[in-house]
Backbone as CSV, one residue per row, in Angstrom:
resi,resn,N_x,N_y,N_z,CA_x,CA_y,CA_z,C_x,C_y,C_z
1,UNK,129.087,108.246,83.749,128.643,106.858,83.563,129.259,105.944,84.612
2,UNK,130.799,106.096,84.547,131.118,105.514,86.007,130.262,105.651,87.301
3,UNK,130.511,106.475,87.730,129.724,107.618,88.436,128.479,106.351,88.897
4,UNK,127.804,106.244,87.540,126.448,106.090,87.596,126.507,104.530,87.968
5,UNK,127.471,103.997,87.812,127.617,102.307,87.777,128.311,101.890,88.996
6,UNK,129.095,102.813,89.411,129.742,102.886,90.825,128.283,102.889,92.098
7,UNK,127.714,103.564,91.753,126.210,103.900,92.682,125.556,102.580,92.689
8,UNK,124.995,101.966,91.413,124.323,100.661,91.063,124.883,99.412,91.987
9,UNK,126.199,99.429,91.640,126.903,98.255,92.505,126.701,99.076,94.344
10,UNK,126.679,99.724,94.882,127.113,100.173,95.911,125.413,99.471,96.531
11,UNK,124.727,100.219,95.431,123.096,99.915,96.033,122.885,98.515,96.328
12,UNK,123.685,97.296,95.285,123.023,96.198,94.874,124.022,95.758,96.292
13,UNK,125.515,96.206,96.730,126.263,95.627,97.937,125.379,96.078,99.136
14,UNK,124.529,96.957,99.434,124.112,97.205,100.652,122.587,96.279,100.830
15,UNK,121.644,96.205,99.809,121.044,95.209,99.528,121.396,93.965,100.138
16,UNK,122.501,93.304,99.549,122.646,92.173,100.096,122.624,91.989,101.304
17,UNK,123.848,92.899,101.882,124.091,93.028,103.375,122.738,93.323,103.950
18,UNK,122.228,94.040,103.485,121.151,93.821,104.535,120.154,92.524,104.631
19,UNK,119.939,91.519,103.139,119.200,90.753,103.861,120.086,89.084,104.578
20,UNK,121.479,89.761,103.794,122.236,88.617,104.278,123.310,88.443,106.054
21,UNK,123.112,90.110,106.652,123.131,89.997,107.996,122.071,89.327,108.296
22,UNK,120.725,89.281,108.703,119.808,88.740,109.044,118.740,87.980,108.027
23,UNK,118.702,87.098,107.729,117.563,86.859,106.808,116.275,87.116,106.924
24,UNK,116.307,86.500,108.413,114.688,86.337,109.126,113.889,87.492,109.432
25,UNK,115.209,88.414,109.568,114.654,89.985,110.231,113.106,90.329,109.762
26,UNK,113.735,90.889,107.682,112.525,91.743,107.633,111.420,90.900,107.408
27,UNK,111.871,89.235,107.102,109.918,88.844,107.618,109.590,88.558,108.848
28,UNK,110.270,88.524,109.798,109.737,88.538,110.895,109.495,89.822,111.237
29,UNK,109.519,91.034,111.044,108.956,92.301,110.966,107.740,92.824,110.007
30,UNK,107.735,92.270,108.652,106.440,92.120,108.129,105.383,91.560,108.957
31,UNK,105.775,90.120,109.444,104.228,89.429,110.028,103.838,90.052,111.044
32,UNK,104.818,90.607,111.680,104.939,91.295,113.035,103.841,92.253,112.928
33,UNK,103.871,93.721,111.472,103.476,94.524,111.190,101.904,93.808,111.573
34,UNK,101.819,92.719,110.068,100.598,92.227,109.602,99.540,91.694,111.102
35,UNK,100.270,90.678,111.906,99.696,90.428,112.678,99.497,91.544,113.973
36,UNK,99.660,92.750,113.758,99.999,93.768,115.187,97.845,94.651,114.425
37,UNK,98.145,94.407,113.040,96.555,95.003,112.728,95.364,94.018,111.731
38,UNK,95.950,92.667,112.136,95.082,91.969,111.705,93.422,91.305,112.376
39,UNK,93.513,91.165,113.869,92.192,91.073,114.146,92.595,91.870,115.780
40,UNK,92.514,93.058,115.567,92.554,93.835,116.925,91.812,93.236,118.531
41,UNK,90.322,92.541,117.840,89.851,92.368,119.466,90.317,90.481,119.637
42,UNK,91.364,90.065,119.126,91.072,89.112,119.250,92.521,88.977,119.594
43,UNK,93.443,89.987,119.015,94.944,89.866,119.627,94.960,90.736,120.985
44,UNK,94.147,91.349,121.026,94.777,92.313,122.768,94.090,91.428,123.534
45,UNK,94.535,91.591,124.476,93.846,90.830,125.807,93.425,92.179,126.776
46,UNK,92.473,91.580,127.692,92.657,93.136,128.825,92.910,93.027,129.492
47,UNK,93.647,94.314,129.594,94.610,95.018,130.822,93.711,95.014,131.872
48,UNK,94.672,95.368,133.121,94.224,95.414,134.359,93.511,96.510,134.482
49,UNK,92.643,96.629,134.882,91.605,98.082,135.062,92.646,99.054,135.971
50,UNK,92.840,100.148,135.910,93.179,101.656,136.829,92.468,102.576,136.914
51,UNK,92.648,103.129,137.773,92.274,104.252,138.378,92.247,105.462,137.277
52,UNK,91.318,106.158,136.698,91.566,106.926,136.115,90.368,108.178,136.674
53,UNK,91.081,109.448,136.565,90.973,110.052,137.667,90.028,111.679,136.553
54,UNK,89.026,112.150,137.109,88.256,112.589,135.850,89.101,114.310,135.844
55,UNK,89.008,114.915,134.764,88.901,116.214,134.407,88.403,116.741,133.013
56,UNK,88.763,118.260,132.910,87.668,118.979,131.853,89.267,118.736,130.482
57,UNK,88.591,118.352,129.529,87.140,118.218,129.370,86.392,117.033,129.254
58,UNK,86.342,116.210,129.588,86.307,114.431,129.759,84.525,114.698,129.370
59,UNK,83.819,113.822,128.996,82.622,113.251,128.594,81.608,112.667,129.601
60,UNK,81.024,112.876,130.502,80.444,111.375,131.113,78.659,111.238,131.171
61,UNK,78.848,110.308,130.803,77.514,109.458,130.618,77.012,109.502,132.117
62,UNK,75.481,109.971,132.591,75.043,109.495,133.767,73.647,108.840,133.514
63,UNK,73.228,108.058,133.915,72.089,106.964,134.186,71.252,106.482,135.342
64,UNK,69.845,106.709,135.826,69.556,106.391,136.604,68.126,106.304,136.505
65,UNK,67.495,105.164,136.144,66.365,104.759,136.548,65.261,105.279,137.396
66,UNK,65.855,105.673,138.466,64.967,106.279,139.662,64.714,107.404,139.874
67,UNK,66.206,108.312,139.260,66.236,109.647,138.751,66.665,109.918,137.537
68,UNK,65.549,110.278,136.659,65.241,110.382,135.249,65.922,111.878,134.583
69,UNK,65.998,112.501,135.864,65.968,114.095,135.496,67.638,114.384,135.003
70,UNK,67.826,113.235,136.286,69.600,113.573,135.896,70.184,112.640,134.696
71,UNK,69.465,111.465,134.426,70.095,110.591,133.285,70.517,111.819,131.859
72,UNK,71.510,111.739,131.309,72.530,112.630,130.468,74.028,112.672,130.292
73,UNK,74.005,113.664,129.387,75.215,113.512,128.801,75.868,115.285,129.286
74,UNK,77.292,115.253,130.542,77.351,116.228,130.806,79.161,115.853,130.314
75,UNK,79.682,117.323,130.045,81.239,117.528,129.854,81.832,118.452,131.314
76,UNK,82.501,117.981,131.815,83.318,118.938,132.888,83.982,119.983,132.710
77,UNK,83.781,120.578,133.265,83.772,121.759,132.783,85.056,123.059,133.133
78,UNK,85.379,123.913,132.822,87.320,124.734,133.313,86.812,124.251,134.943
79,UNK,85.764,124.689,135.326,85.817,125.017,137.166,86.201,123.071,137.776
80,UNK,86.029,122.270,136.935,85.824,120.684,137.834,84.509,120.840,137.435
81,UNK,83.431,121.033,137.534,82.140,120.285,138.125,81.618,120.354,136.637
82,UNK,79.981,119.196,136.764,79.168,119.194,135.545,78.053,119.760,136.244
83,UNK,77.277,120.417,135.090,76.391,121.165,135.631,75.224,120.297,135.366
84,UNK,74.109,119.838,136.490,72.891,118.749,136.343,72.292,119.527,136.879
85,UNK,70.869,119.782,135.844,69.837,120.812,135.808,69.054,120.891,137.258
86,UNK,69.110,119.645,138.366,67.763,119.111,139.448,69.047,119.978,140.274
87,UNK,70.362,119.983,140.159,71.225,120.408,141.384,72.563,121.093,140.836
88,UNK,73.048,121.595,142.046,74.088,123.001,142.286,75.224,121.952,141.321
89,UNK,76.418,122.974,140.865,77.264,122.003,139.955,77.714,120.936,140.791
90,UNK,78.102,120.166,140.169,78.754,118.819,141.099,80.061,118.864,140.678
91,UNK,81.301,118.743,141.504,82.734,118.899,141.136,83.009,117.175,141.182
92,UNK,83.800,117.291,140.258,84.086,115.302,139.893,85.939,115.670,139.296
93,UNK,86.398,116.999,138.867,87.807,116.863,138.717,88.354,116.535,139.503
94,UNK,89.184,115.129,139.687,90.245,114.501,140.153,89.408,113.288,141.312
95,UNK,88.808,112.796,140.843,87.693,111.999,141.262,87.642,110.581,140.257
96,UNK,87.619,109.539,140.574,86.929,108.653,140.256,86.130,108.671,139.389
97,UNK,85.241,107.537,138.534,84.144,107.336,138.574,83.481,106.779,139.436
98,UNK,83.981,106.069,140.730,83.458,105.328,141.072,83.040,106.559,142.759
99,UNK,84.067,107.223,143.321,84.400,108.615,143.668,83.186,109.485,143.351
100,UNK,82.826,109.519,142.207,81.852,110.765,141.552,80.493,110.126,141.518
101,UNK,80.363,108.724,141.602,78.948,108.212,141.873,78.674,108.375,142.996
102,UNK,79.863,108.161,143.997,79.489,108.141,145.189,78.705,109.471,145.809
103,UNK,79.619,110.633,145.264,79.156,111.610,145.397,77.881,112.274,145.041
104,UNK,77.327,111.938,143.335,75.919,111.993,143.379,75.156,111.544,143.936
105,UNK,75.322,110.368,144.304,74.641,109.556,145.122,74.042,110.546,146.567
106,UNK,75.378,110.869,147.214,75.144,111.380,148.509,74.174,112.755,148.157
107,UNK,74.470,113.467,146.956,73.427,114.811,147.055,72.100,114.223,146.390
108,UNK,71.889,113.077,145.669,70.150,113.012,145.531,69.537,111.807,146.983
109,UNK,70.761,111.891,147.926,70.245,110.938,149.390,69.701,109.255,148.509
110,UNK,70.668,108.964,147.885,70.172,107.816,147.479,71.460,106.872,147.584
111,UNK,71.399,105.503,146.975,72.805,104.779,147.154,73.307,104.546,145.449
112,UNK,74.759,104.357,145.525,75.473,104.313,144.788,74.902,102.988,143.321
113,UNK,73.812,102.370,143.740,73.846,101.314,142.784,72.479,101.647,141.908
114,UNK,72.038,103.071,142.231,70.664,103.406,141.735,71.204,104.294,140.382
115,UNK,72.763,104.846,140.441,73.550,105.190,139.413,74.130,104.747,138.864
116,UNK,74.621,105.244,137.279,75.675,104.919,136.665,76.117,105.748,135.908
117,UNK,77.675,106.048,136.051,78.570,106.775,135.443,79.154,106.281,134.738
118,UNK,80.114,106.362,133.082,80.507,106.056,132.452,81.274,107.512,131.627
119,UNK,82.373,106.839,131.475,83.392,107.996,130.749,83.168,107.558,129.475
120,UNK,82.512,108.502,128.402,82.128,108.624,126.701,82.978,109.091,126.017
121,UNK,83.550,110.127,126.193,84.693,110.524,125.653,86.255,110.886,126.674
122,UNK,87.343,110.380,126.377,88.318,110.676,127.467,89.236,111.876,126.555
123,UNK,88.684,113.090,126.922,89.872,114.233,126.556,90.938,114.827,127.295
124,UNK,90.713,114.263,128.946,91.680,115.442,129.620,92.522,114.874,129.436
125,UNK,93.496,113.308,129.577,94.813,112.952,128.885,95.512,112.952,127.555
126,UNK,96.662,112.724,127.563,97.006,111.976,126.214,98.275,110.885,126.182
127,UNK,98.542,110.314,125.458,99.342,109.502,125.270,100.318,109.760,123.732
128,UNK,101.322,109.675,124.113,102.586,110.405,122.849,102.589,108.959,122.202
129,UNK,102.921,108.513,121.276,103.515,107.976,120.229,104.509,108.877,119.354
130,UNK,105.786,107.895,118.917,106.389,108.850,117.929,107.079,107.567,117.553
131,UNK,107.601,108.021,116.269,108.656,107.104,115.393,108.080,106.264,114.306
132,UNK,108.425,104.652,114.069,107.672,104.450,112.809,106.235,104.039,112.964
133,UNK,105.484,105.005,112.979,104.050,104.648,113.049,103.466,104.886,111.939
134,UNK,102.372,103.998,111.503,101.944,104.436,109.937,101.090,105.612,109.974
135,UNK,99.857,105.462,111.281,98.824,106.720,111.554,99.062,107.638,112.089
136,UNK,98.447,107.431,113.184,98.668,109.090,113.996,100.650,108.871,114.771
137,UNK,100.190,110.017,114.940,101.888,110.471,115.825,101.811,111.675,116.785
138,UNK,102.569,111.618,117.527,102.505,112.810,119.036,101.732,112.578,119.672
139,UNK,100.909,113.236,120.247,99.667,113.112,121.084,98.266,112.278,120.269
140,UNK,97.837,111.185,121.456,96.847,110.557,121.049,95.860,110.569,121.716
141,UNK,94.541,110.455,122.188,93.852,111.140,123.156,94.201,109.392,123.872
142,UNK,94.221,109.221,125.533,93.716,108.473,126.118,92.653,108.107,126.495
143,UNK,91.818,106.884,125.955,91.076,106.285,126.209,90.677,105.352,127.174
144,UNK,91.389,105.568,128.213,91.238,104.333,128.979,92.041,103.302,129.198
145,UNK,92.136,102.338,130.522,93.277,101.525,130.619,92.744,100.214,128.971
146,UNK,93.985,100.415,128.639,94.086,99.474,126.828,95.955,99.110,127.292
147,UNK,95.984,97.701,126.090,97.630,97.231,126.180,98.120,98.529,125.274
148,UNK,99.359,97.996,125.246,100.252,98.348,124.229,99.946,98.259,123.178
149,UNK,99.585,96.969,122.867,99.099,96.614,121.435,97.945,97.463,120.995
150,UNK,96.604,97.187,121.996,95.605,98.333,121.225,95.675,99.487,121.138
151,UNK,97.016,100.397,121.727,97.308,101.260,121.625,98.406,101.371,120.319
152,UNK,98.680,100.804,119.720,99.191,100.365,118.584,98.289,100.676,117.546
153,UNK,97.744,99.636,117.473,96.362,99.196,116.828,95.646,100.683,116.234
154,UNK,95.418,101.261,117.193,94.548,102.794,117.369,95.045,103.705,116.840
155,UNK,96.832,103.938,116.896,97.812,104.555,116.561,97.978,104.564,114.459
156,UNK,97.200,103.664,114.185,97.308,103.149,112.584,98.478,101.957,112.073
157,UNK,99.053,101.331,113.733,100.109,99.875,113.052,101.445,101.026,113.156
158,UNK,102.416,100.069,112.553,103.878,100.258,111.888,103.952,100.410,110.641
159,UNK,105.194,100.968,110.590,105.837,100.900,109.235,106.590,99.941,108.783
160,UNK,107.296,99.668,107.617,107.576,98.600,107.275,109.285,98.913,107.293
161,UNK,109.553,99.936,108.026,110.816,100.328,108.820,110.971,100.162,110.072
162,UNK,110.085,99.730,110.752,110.301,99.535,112.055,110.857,98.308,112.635
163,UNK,111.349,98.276,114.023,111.970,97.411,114.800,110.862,97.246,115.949
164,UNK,109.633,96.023,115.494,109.106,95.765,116.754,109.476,95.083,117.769
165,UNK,110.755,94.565,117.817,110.992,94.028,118.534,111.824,94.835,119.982
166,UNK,111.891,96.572,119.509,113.076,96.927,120.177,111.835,98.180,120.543
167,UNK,110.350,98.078,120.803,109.624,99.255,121.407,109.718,100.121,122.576
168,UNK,109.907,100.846,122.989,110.343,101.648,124.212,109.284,102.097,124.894
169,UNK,108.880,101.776,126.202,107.476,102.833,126.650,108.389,103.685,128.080
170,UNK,108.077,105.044,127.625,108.785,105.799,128.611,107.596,106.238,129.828
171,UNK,108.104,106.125,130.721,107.095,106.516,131.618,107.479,107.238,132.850
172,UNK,106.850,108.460,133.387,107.025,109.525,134.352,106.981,108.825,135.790
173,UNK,108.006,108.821,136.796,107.549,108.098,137.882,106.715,109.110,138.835
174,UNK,105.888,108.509,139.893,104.923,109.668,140.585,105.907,109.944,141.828
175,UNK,106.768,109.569,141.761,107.745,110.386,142.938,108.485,111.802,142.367
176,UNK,108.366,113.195,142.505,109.300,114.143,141.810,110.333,113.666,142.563
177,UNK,111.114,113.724,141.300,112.941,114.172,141.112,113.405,112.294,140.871
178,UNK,112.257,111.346,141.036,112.974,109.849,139.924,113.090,110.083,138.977
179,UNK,113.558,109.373,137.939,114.248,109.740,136.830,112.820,108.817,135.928
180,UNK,112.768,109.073,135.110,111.506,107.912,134.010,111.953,106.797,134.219
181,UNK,110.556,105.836,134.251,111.281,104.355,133.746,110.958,104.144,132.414
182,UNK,112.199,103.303,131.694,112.449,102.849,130.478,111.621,101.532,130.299
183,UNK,110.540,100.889,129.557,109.961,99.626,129.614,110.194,99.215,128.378
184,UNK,110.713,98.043,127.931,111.330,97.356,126.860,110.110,96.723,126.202
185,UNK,109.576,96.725,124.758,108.384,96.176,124.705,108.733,95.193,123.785
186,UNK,108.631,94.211,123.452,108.913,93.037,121.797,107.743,92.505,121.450
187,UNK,107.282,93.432,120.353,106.258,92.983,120.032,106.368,91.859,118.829
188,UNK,107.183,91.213,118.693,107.478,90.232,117.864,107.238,88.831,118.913
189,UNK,107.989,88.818,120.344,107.707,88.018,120.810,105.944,88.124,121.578
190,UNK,105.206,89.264,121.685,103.475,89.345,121.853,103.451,88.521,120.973
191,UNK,103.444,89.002,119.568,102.048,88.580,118.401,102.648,87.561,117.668
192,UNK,104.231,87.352,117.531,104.076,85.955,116.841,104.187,84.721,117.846
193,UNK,104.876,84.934,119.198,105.268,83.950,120.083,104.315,83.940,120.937
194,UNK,103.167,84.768,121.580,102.306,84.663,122.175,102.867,85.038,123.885
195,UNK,104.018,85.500,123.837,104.274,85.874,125.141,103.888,87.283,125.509
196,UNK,102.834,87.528,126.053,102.408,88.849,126.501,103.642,89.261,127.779
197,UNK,104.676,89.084,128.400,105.139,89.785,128.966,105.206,91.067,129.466
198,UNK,105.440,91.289,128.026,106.168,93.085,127.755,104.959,93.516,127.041
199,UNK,103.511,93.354,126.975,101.778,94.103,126.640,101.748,94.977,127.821
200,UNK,102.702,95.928,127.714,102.152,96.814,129.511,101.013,97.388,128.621
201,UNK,100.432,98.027,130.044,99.076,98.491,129.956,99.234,99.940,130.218
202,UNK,98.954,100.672,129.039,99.069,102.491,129.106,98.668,102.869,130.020
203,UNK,99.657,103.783,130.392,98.951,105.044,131.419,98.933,106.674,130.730
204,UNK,97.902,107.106,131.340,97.807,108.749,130.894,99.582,109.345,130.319
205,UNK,100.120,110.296,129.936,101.189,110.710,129.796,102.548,110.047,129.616
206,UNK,102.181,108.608,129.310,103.369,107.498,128.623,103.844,108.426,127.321
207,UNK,104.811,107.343,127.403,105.593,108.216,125.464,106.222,106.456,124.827
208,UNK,105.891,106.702,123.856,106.063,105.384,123.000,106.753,105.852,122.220
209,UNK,107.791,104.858,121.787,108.677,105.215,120.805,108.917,103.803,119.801
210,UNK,108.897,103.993,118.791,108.836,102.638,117.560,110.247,103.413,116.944
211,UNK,111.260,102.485,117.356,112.611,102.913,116.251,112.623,102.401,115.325
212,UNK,113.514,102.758,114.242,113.903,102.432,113.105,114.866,100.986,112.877
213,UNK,114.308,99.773,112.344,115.262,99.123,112.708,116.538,99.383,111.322
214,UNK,117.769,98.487,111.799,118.720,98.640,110.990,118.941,98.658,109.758
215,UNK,117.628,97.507,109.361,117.361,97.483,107.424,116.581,98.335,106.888
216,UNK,115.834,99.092,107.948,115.551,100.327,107.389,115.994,101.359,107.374
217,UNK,117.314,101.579,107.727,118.058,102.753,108.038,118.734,102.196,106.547
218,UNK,119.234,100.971,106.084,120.589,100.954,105.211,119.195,101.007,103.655
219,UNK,117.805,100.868,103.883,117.339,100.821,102.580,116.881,102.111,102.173
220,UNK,117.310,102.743,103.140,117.360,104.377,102.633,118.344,104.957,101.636
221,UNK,119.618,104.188,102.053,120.578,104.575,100.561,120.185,103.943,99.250
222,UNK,119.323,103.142,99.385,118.889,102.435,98.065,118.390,103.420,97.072
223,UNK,118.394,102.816,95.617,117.934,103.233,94.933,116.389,102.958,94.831
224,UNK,115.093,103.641,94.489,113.903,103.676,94.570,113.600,102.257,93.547
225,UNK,114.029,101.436,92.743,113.587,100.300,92.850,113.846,98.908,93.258
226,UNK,115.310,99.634,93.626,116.045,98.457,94.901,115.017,98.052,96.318
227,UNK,114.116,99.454,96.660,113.601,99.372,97.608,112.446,98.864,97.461
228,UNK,111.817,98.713,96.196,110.799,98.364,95.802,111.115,96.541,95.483
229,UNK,112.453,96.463,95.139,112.802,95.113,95.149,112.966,94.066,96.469
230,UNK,113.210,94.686,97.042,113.816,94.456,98.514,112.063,94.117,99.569
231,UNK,111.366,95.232,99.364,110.003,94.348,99.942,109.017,93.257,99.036
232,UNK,109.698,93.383,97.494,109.121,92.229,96.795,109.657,90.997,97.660
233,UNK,111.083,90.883,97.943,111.877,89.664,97.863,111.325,89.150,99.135
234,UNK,110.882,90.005,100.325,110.447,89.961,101.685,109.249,89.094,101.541
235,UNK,108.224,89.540,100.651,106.652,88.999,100.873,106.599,87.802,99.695
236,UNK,107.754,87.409,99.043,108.225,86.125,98.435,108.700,84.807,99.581
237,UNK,109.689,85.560,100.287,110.277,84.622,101.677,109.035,84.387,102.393
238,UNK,108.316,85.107,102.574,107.211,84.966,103.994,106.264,83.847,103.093
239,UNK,105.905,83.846,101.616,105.228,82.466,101.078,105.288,81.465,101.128
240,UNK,106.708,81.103,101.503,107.916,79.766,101.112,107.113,78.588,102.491
């Protein structure tokens, strides 16, 4: 019974401490959450367009008015090329879209604006996420140059353990033997302060990391309705 009352008080002292180190924390991490999946096309902005460079098994849409035969839907294939029924395969791995029009272009002897290419599905990358994410985790397929945020967004949001303010985007430099760069992301200052700063814009083979912030590390010793108390008391403060 001690035992059992010794635990109660221990739960109800770490409780405090946690919302009485910071008050503001966990609602400014709730709205954070709320506003990171509340109107997706209206909080990202767009990123700068890149270069994204095609392979198998990637999707692409072709279109052309003038040549009917080739308008379709081809996938690239182990060798590089898509196979278009009027001609020999066409190789487009590590190409452009803009690269791979050019190139159809040159084998039906026509110009580049009588086509159109479009990437439908993007499979040959991916993009890692890990840590407190509510949806997916590890590998995510890349879709295309998107922020941080809609890569968030896509990912299924946060948890209500996370530290958006302390996001990490790791990234491979294209020189061998640099070391990664570390990119600091606060998504508290994006979506509640409106400073896009730190919205970098994904690249193929990034790694995202959402840590745990500190009140969610100490509401783990809680007891299961301390913790249930503890996000009551949160979405009470955020009413006030």
């Amino acid at each position: 019974m001690a035992s059992i009352l010794a635990k109660r008080c221990l739960d109800y002292a770490l409780l405090l401490l946690t919302f009485g180190a910071c008050p503001g924390c966990c609602v400014h991490q709730e709205q954070t959450c709320k506003a990171l999946m509340r109107e997706p096309t209206l909080l990202s902005r767009e990123p700068p367009v890149q270069a994204y460079y095609l392979g198998c098994p990637d999707t692409l849409q072709v279109q052309s008015l003038k040549y009917p035969d080739v308008t379709g839907t081809y996938t690239v294939e182990p060798n590089g090329c898509i196979s278009i029924a009027s001609l020999e395969g066409l190789r487009v791995e590590g190409l452009t879209l803009e690269e791979a029009k050019e190139k159809l272009a040159e084998l039906l002897h026509t110009e580049p604006l009588d086509l159109q290419i479009t990437v439908s599905e993007y499979r040959h990358r991916q993009v890692y996420v890990f840590g407190e994410v509510s949806g997916l985790q590890s590998a995510i397929p890349y879709h295309g140059p998107e922020s941080i945020i809609q890569l968030l967004q896509r990912a299924g949001g946060l948890t209500r353990n996370s530290a958006p303010d302390h996001v990490r985007l790791l990234r491979n430099s294209a020189c061998p033997g640099e070391a990664p760069r570390v990119h600091q992301v606060d998504l508290q200052a994006i979506l509640l302060q409106g400073d896009r700063t730190t919205d970098i814009s994904v690249q193929p083979n990034d790694q995202i990391y959402v840590p745990e912030s500190k009140q969610g590390h100490l509401s783990k010793c809680f007891h299961p309705c301390l913790q249930s108390l503890r996000h009551w008391v949160t979405e009470q403060t955020q009413k006030r």
